[in-house]
Structure formats: structure tokens, C-alpha cells
C-alpha positions as CSV (number, residue, x, y, z in Angstrom):
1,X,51.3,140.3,48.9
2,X,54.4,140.6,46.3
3,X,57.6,138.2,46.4
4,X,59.3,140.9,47.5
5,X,57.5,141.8,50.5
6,X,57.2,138.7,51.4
7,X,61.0,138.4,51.4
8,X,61.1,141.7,53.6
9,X,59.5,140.1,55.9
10,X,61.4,137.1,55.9
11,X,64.5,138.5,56.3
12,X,63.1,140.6,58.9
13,X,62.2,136.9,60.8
14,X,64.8,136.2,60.2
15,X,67.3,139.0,61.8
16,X,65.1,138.9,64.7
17,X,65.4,135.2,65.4
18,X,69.2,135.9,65.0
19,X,69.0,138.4,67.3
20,X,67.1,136.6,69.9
21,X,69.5,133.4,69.5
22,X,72.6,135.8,69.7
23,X,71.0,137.1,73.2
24,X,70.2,134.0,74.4
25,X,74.4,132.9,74.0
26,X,75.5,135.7,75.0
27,X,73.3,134.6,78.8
28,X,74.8,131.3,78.4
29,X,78.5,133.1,78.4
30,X,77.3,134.8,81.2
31,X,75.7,131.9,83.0
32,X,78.7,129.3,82.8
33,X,81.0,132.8,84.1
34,X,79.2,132.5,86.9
35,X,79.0,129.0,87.4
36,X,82.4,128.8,87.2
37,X,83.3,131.4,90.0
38,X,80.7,129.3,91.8
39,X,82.4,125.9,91.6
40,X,85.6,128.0,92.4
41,X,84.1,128.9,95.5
42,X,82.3,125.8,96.6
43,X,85.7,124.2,96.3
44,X,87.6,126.5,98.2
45,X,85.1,126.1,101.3
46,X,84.6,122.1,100.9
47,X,89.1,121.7,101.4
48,X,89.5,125.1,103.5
49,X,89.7,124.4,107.5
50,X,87.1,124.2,109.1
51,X,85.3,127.4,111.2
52,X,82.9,127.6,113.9
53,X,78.7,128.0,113.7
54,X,78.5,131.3,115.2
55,X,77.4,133.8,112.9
56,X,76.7,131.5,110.0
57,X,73.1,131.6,110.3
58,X,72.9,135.4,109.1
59,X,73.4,134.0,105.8
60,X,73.3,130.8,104.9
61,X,73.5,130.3,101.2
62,X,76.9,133.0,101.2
63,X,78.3,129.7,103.6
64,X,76.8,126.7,101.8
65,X,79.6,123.6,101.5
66,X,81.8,125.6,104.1
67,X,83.7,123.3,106.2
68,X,82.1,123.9,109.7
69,X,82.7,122.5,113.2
70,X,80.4,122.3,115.9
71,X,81.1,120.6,120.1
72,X,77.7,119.9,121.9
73,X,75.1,116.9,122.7
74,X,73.0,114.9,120.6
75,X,69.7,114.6,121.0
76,X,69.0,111.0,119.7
77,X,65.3,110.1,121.2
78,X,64.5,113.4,118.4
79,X,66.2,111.6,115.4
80,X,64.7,111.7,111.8
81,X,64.8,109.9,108.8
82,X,64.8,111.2,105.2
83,X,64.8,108.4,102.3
84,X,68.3,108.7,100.6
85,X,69.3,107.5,97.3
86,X,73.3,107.2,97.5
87,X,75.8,105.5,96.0
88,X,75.5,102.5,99.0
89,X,71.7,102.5,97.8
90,X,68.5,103.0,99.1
91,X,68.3,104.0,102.7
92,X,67.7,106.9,104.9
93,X,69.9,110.0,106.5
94,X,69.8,110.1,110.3
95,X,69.0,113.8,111.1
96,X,69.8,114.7,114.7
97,X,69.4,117.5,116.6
98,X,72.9,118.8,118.0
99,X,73.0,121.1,120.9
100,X,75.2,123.6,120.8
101,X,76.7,126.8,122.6
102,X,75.1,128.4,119.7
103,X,71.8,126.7,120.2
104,X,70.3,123.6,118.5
105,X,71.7,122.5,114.8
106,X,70.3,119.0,112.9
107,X,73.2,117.5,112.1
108,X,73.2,114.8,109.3
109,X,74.9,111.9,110.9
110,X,74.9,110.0,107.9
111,X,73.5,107.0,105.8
112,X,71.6,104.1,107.1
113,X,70.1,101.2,105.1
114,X,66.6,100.2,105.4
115,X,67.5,97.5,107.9
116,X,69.2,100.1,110.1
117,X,66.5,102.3,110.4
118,X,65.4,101.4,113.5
119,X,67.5,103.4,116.4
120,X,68.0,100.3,118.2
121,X,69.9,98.6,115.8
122,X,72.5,101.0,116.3
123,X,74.9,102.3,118.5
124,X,73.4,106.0,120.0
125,X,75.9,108.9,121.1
126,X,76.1,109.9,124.3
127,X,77.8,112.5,125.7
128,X,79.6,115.9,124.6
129,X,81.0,115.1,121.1
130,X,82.4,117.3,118.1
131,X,81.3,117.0,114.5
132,X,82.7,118.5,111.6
133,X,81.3,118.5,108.5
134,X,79.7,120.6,105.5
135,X,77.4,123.3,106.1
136,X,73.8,122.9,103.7
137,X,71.1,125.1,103.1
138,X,67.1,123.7,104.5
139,X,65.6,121.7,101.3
140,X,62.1,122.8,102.0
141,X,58.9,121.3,101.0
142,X,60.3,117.7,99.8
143,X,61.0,116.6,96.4
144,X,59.5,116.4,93.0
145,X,56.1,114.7,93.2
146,X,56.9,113.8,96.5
147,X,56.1,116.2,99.3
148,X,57.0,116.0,103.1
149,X,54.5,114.5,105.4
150,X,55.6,115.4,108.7
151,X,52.0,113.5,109.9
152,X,53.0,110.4,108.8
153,X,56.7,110.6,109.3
154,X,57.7,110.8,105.5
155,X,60.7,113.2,104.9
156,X,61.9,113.1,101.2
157,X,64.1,116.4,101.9
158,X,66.2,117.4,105.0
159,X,63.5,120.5,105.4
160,X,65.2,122.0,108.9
161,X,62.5,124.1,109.8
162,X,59.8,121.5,108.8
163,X,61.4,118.9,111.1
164,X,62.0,121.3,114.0
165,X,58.6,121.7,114.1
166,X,57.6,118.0,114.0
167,X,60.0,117.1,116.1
168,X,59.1,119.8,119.0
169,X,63.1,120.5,119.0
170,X,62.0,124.8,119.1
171,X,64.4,127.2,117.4
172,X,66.6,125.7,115.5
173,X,69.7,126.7,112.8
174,X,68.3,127.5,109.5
175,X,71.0,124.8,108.0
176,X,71.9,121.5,108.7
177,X,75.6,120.2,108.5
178,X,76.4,116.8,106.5
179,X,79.3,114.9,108.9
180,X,82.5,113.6,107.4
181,X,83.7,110.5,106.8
182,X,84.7,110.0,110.2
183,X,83.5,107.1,111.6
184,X,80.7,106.2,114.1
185,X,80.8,103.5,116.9
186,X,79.5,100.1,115.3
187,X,79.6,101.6,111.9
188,X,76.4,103.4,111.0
189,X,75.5,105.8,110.3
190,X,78.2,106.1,107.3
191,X,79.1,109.7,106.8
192,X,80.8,111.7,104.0
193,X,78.5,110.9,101.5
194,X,77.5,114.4,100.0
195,X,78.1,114.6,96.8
196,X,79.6,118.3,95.3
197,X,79.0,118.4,91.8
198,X,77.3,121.3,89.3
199,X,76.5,120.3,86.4
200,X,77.8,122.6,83.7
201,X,76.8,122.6,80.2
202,X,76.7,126.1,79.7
203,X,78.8,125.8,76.8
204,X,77.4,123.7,74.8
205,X,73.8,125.7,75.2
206,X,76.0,128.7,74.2
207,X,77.1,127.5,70.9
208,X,74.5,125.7,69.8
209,X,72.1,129.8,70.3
210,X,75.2,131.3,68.5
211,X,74.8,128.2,65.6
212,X,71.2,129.1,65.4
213,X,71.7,132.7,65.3
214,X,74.2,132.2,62.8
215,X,71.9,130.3,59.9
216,X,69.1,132.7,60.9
217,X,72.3,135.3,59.5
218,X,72.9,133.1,56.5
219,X,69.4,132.7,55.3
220,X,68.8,136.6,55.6
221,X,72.0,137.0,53.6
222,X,71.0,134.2,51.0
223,X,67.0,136.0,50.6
224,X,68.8,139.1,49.7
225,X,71.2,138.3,47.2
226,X,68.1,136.6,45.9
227,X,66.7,139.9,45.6
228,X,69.1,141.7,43.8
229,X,69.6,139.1,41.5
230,X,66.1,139.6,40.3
């Protein structure tokens, strides 16, 4: 093969990487668009007032972080505990189911330590109360390398459907809500612990595929003026 096919073909290469890296930014500029509009969003529901359950369940994800409220009666003797990592440490969230007008919702009550898990440690509800809080999609399955054992009472992810089942609490909301900060009698659980945060480097990806895409462009140029100065 001659030196100047072989330079053909690298500048062919090399347009095509530049073209690929050029396609890839341009996703990036689209992808951090629509992150944006999402953060915009999220934020507006998480400081917007707060709206009722009914209807909600049609679409859960469209209502994800939306302030909700919901009146009814806990069910406490049906409580579960998912292993939480916040930023009081290592503990668990006290899901419980809520009965409702609507029907039956797990609320997350909040954190717990390890030396609260026990139900008797702390105070119970009783009686009709209201909640308000954020509404969150199911977290199916568990986590990464760590899957829910319902069996054995190990929940790594607030999987609403999952724990319905385990639980024997029947139909169920296909979301849970996250309380507020407000607080509970004797202390625990501690609500208003969800963290709202999308991490947004979109950017950064974007420029360094248009950097790429731009020395793939300057080598092409720099093989061909080698060529014509032959």
C-alpha cells in the first residue's frame, strides 16, 4: 500500500472519529437541556404547596418529588425497615403502611439508627393523623450487589410493591411518600432527610467530545497539507 493511500485512509479515520465525537457532544448539549428542564421541574414540585394522592397513581414518575398530602391511619404492627445510609449515618427508614381514603400508601416515616430499630423503642402512632411529604417512585429489586430478601427481612431499597407483598398489606400505591421534617413524638423516626440532587456534568462530557472531535479535524488538516507539499 502507497504513502498516499495510506494517508487517505487516515484522514478518512480520522473525519469519521470527528464526526462520531462531534455527535456524541452534540447528545451531551442535548442531555444537560434536558436535565436542566428536569431540575427546573423537580424544584418547582419539592417548594410548590402541597396536593392530594388521588389521581397520582396514573402516573407516577410525571409526579415524582411533588409535595403531596395524605389524612388516614397507620398501620404500625406492618412496619418495614430498609438499611439507610444518610447524613446521621447508618440506620434504617421506617416504612409504614398509611391507610387512606384513597386506599393504602407506605409512607416513609423517617430515619432510625440501628439502636432504634426495634418498634418498641419508640413511640407508635395511633390514631387518624396527616402527613405531608415528597412523593417517590418504587426502587425495585434492591441495590447494586445487594438484592431484596423479603424471606429474611432484608430491604436495601423502598421496593413498594415488593414489601406489600411481604407484608400481606394487599393493593397498595405504586409510590411511597418521604415525610417532612416535622417531628415525631419522642423524636424518631427523623424525617426530611431526602436528598434532591442531579448530578450534572453534561458539560464537561460535551466539551471534552467537541475537543476530541476537534484534533481528529486538525490531524486530518495537518495529513493533507502533508500531501500537497509532496
Amino acid at each position: 500500500m502507497s504513502r498516499r493511500v495510506k494517508r487517505a485512509l487516515f484522514v478518512a479515520l480520522a473525519l469519521l472519529a470527528a464526526a462520531g465525537f462531534a455527535a456524541l457532544g452534540v447528545w451531551q448539549v442535548e442531555r444537560r437541556a434536558w436535565k436542566l428542564d428536569l431540575i427546573a421541574r423537580v424544584e418547582g414540585r419539592v417548594h410548590a404547596a402541597p396536593v392530594s394522592l388521588a389521581g397520582l397513581e396514573a402516573d407516577p414518575h410525571a409526579h415524582e418529588y411533588r409535595r403531596v398530602v395524605a389524612t388516614g391511619k397507620f398501620l404500625p404492627d406492618r412496619e418495614t425497615l430498609v438499611q439507610a445510609l444518610t447524613e446521621r449515618g447508618a440506620g434504617f427508614w421506617v416504612l409504614t403502611p398509611l391507610r387512606t381514603a384513597q386506599g393504602i400508601v407506605l409512607v416513609n416515616r423517617g430515619f432510625v439508627p440501628s439502636e432504634r430499630r426495634d418498634p418498641a423503642s419508640r413511640a407508635q402512632p395511633k390514631g387518624p393523623v396527616t402527613v405531608t411529604g415528597l412523593l417517590r417512585v418504587s426502587e425495585p429489586g434492591g441495590q447494586l450487589l445487594r438484592a431484596n430478601d423479603p424471606a429474611q427481612g432484608r430491604w436495601y431499597s423502598r421496593d413498594v410493591a415488593a414489601i406489600a407483598r411481604a407484608r400481606g398489606i394487599g393493593p397498595v400505591a405504586p409510590y411511597f411518600i418521604d415525610v417532612d421534617a416535622a417531628p415525631n413524638p419522642g423524636g424518631y423516626p427523623i424525617g426530611g432527610l431526602t436528598v434532591v440532587a442531579f448530578r450534572n456534568s453534561h458539560l464537561v462530557y460535551a466539551l471534552t467530545w467537541f475537543g476530541l472531535a476537534a484534533l481528529c479535524l486538525g490531524g486530518a488538516v495537518l495529513l493533507l497539507r502533508m500531501r500537497e507539499a509532496e
